[in-house]
ROFIKE-622443 format. One record per residue (C-alpha): residue in one letter; x, y, z. Coordinates in Angstrom, 3 decimals, m for minus. Example, Ala and Ser with C-alpha at 12.3 -4.5 7.8 and 13.67 -1.06 7.14 Angstrom:
# ROFIKE-622443
REC|A|12.300|m4.500|7.800
REC|S|13.670|m1.060|7.140
# end
This chain:
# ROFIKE-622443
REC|X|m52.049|51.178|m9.832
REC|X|m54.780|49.168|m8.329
REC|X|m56.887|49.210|m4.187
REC|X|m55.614|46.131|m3.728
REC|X|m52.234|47.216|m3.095
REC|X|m51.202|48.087|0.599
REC|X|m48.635|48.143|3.428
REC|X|m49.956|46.267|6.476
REC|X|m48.830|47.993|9.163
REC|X|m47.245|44.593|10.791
REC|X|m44.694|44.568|7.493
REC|X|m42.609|47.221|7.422
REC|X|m40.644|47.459|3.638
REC|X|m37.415|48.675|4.458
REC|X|m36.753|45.625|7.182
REC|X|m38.767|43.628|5.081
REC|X|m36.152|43.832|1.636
REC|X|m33.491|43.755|4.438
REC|X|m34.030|40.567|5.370
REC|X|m34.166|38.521|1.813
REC|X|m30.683|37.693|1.821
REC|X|m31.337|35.688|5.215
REC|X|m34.131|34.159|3.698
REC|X|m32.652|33.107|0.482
REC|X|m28.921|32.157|2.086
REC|X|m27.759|34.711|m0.831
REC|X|m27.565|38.626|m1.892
REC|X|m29.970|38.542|m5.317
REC|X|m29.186|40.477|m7.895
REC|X|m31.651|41.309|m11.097
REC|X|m34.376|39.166|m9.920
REC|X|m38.126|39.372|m8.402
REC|X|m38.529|38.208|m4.901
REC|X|m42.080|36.731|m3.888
REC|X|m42.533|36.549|m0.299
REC|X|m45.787|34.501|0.723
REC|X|m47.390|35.273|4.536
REC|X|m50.126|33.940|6.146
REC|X|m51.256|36.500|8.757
REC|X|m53.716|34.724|11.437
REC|X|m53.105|35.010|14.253
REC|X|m49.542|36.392|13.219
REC|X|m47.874|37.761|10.244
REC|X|m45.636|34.464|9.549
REC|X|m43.761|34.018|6.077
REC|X|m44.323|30.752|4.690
REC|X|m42.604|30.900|1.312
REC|X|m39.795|32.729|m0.462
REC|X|m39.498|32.528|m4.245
REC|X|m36.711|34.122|m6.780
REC|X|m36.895|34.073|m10.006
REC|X|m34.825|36.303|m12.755
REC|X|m37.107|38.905|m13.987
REC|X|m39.194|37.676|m16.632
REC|X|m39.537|39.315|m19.797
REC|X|m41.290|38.729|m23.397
REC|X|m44.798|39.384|m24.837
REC|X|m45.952|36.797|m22.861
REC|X|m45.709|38.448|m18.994
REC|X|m49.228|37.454|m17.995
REC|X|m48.919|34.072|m18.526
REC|X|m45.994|33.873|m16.771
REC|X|m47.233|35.745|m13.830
REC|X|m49.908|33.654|m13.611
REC|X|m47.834|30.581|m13.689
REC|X|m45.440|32.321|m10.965
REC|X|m48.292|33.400|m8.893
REC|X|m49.676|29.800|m9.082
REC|X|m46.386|28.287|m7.473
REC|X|m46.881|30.585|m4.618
REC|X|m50.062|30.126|m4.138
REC|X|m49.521|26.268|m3.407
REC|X|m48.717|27.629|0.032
REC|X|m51.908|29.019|1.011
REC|X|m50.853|32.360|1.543
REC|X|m53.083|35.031|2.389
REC|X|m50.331|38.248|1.757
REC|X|m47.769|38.673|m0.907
REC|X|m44.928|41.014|m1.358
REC|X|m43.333|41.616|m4.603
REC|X|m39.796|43.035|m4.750
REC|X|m37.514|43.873|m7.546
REC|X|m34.057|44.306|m7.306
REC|X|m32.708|45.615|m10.423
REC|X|m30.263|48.616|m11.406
REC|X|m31.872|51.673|m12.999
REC|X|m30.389|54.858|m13.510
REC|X|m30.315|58.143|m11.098
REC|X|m33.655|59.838|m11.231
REC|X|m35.125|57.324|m13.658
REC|X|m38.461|55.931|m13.604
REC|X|m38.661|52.308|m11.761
REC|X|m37.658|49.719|m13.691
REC|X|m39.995|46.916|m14.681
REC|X|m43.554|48.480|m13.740
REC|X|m44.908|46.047|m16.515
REC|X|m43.513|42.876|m14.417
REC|X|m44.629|43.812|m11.100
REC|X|m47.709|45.282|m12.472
REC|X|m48.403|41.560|m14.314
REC|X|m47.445|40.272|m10.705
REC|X|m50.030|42.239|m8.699
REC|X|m52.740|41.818|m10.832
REC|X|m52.405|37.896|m11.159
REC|X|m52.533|37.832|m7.197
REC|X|m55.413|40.135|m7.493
REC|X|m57.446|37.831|m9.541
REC|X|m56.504|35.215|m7.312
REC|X|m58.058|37.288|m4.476
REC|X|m55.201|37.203|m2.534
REC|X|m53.900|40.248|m0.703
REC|X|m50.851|41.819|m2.034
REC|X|m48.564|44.701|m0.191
REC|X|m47.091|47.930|m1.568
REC|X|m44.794|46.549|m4.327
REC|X|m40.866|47.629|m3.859
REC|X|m38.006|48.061|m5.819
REC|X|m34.487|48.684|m4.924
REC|X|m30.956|48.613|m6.585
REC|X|m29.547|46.247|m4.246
REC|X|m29.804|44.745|m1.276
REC|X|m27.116|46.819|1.084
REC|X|m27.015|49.234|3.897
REC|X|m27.908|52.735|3.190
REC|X|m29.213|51.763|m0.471
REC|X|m32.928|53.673|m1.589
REC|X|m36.093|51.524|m1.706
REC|X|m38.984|52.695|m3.773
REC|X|m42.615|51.889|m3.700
REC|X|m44.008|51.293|m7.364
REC|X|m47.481|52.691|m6.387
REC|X|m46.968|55.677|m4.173
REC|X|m44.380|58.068|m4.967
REC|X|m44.206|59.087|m1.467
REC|X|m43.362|56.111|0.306
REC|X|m39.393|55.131|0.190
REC|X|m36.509|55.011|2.526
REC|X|m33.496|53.822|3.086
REC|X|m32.457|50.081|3.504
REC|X|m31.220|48.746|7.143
REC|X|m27.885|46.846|7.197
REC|X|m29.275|43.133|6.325
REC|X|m26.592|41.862|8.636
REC|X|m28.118|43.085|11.360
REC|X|m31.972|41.889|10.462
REC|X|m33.516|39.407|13.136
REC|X|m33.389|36.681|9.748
REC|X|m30.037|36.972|9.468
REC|X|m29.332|36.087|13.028
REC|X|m31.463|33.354|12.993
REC|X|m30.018|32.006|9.709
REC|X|m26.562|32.198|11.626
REC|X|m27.126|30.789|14.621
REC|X|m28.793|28.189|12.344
REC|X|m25.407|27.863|11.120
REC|X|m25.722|29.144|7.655
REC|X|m23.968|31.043|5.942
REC|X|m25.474|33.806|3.624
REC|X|m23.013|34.356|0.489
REC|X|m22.729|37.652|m1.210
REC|X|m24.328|36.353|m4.217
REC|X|m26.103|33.512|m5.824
REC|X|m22.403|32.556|m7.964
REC|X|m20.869|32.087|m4.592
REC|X|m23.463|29.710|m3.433
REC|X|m22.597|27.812|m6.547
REC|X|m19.058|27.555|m5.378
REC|X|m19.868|26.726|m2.099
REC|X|m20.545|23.181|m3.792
REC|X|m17.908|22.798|m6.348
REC|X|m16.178|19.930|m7.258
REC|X|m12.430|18.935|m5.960
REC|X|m9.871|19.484|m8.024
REC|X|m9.957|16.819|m11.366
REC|X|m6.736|14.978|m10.629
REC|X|m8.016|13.827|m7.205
REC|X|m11.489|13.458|m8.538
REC|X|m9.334|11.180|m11.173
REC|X|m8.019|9.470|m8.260
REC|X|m11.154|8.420|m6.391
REC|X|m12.671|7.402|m9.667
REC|X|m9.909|5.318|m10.441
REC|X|m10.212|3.627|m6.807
REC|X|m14.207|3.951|m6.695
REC|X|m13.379|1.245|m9.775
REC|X|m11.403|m0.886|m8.206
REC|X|m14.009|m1.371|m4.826
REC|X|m15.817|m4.566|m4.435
REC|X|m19.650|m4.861|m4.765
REC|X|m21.366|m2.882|m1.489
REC|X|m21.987|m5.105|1.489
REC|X|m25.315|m2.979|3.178
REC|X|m24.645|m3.804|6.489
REC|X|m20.831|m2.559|5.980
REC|X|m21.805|0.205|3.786
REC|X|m24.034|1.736|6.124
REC|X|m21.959|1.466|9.200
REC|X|m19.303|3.567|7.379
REC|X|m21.966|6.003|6.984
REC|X|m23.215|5.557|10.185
REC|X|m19.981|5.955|12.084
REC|X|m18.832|9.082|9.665
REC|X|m22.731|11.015|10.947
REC|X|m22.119|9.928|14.372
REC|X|m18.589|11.910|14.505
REC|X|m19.951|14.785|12.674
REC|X|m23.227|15.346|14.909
REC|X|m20.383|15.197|18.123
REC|X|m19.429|18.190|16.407
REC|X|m21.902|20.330|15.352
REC|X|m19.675|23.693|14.225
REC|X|m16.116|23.777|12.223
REC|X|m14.966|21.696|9.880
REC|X|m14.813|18.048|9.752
REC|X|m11.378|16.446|8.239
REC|X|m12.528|13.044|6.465
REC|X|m9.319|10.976|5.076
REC|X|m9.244|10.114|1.522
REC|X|m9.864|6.483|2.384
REC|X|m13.382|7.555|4.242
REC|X|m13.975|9.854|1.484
REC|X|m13.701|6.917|m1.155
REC|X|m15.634|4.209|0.690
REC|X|m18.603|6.477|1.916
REC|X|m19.340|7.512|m2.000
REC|X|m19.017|3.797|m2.611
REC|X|m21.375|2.410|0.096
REC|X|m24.059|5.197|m1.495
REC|X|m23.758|3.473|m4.671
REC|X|m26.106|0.666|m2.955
REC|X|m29.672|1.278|m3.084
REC|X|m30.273|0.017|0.342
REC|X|m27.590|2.095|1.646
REC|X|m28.790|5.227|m0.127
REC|X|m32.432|4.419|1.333
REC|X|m31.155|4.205|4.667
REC|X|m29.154|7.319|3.908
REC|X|m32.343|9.185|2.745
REC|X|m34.295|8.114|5.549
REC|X|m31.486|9.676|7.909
REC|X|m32.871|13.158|6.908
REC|X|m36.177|12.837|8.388
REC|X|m34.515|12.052|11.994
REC|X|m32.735|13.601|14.208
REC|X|m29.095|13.007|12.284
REC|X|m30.982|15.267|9.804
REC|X|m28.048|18.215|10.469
REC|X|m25.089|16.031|10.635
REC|X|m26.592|14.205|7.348
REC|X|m26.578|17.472|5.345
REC|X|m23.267|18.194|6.301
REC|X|m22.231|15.012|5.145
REC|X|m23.579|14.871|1.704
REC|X|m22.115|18.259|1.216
REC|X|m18.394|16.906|1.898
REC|X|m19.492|14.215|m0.618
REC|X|m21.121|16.262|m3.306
REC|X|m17.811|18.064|m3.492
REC|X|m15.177|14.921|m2.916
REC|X|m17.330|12.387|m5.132
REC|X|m16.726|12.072|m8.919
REC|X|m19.013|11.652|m11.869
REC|X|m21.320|10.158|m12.059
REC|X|m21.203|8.573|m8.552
REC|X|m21.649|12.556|m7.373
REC|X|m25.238|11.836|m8.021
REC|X|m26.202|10.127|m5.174
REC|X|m24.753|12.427|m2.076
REC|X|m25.859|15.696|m4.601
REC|X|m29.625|14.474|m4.877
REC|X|m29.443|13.694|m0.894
REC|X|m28.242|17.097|m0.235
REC|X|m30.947|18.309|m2.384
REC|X|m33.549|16.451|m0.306
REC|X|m31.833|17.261|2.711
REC|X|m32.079|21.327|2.125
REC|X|m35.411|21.185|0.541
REC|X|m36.740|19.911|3.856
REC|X|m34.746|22.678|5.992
REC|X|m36.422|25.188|3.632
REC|X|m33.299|25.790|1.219
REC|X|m34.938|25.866|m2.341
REC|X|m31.996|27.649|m3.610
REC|X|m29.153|25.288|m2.504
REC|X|m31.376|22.642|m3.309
REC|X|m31.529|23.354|m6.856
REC|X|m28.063|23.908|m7.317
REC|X|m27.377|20.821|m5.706
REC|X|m30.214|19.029|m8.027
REC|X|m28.547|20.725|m11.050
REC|X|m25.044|18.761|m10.183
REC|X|m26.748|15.610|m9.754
REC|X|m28.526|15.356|m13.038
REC|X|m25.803|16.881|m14.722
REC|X|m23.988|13.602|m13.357
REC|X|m27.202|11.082|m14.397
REC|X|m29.808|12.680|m16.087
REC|X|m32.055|9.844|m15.057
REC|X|m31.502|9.759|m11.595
REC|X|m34.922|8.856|m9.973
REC|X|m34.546|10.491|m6.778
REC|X|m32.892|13.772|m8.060
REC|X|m36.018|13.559|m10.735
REC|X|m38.543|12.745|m8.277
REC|X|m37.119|16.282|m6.118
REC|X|m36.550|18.053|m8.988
REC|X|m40.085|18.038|m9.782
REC|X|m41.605|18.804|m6.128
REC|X|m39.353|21.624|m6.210
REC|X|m40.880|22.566|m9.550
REC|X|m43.881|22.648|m8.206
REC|X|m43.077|24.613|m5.386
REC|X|m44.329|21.850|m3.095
REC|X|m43.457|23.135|0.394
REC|X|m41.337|21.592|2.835
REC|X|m43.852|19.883|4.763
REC|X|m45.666|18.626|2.244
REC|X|m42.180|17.070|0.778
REC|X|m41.763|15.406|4.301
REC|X|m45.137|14.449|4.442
REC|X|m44.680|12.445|0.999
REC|X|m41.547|10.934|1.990
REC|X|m42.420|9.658|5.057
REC|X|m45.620|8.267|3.804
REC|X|m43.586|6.791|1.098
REC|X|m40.961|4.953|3.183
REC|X|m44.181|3.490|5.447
REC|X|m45.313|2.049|2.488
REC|X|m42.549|0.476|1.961
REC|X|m42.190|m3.234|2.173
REC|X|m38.593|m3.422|3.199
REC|X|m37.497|m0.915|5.524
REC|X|m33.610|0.171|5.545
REC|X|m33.771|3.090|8.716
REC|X|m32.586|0.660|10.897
REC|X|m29.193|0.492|9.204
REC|X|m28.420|4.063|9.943
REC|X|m30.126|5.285|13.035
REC|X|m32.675|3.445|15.838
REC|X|m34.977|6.296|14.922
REC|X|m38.001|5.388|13.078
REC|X|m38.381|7.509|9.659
REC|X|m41.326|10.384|10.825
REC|X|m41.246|9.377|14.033
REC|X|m40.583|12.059|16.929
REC|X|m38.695|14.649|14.745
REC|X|m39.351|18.375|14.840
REC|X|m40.788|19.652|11.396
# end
């Protein structure tokens, strides 16, 4: 295929394909994995990318756009795995798309390792190098990778598939959805000072309890989507996930991105979006993104994410712009949620 194209000896494929469910949070299924690595002084990933495999007459330019998006992240190594079906004995499937994929990060004089492909991603399945008929092996258990430990004691889950990480966010059922619209209606204008002590109160019980589920009352339920229908309060709220709530934030705007109805569901959906984005979760992030515009289309802040995440912007750029953004602001709402200054002494 092309020189270019090698196995350092630091990346080993097998553990390698292993570990992209950890990285991802989810099992992919027909798709291309990009894995970015900068390798001075150590072999460190910095970006993950999925995509569904492309197809069309047009491959090239899409590579190139594809290999553009990781290149944002200053990589110096890239591995390219497929995971698609293909029948016993068959040739690999789509040479043409990792092939397109190799030589755009060729041009871009960027070092690329021995290409894979492999069914799935499950213990005892074949992987298959697309340039050396002789290398291939046979996949580790991914449960058992060093990622996926991390990712649990993180305390993430990693679902079986990208479908279940969808319903990891849906909605409550539509008659009690009906219900909290019906009372969301019937709620007074937000007072910001009341608003965000809800919100305040509701993060401080769920950081005192970092694992299991939290129980929030319908009542709490209904007035914390209401207080986030203030802009001050939803500042505040957004400023709480560049501190050290960040954790106990996310796990709050998940409760509400499931309990909150249309199109109020906007606002906790485009937090949670921001609030994964920064902890590295592109995935959930969009999924969470795709809720909240589904809800308002012209949401600014689910825009304004939407389109760093578009651009592949990484994670600490994304805090670098918010924080930067919220020190330019004139009127600062941090304050209302946490003592902790947006930026200020929080671990990247």
């Amino acid at each position: 295929m092309t020189s270019a194209c090698h196995q350092p000896s630091r990346i080993e494929p097998g553990r390698l394909v292993a570990a992209i469910p950890a990285l991802l949070h989810f099992h992919p299924t027909d798709s291309v994995v990009l894995i970015g690595f900068t390798t001075t002084p150590d072999v460190l990933v910095r970006c993950v990318l999925r995509l569904d495999i492309p197809t069309g007459t047009h491959l090239p330019a899409v590579a190139e756009q594809i290999s553009a998006a990781v290149l944002a992240h200053e990589i110096d190594l890239v591995a390219v795995v497929i995971i698609a079906d293909s029948e016993q004995d068959a040739d690999l499937p789509h040479t043409m798309v990792q092939r397109a994929l190799v030589r755009a990060f060729t041009d871009a004089h960027v070092e690329v390792a021995d290409p894979v492909w492999a069914a799935r991603i499950a213990p005892g399945t074949s992987w298959r190098s697309y340039v050396d008929d002789s290398r291939g092996g046979m996949l580790p258990d991914p449960s058992a990778s060093l990622a996926a430990t991390l990712t649990v004691l993180d305390g993430s889950p990693i679902y079986a598939s990208r479908a279940d990480l969808v319903a990891h966010l849906a909605a409550d059922p539509a008659p009690t959805l009906a219900q909290r619209a019906a009372r969301l209606a019937e709620l007074p204008a937000v007072e910001p000072e009341a608003g965000a002590g809800l919100l305040r109160s509701v993060l401080d019980r769920i950081a005192a309890h970092p694992t299991g589920e939290i129980g929030l009352d319908e009542d709490t339920l209904v007035r914390a989507a209401h207080a986030l229908t203030h802009p001050l309060v939803r500042q505040a709220a957004l400023q709480a996930t560049l501190t050290d709530r960040a954790a106990a934030a996310r796990r709050l705007w998940t409760i509400l991105t499931r309990a909150t109805p249309q199109p109020a569901v906007a606002n906790p959906a485009s937090l949670l979006a921001t609030a994964v984005y920064l902890a590295g979760d592109g995935a959930l992030a969009n999924i969470a993104l795709d809720i909240a515009l589904a809800a308002d289309p012209a949401h600014p802040l689910a825009r304004a994410v939407r389109a760093c995440l578009d651009y592949t912007m990484p994670p600490e750029l994304f805090r670098q712009l918010l924080t930067d953004s919220f020190d330019a602001l004139d009127q600062d709402a941090s304050g209302l949620l946490s003592p902790v200054r947006a930026g200020r002494g929080v671990d990247a």
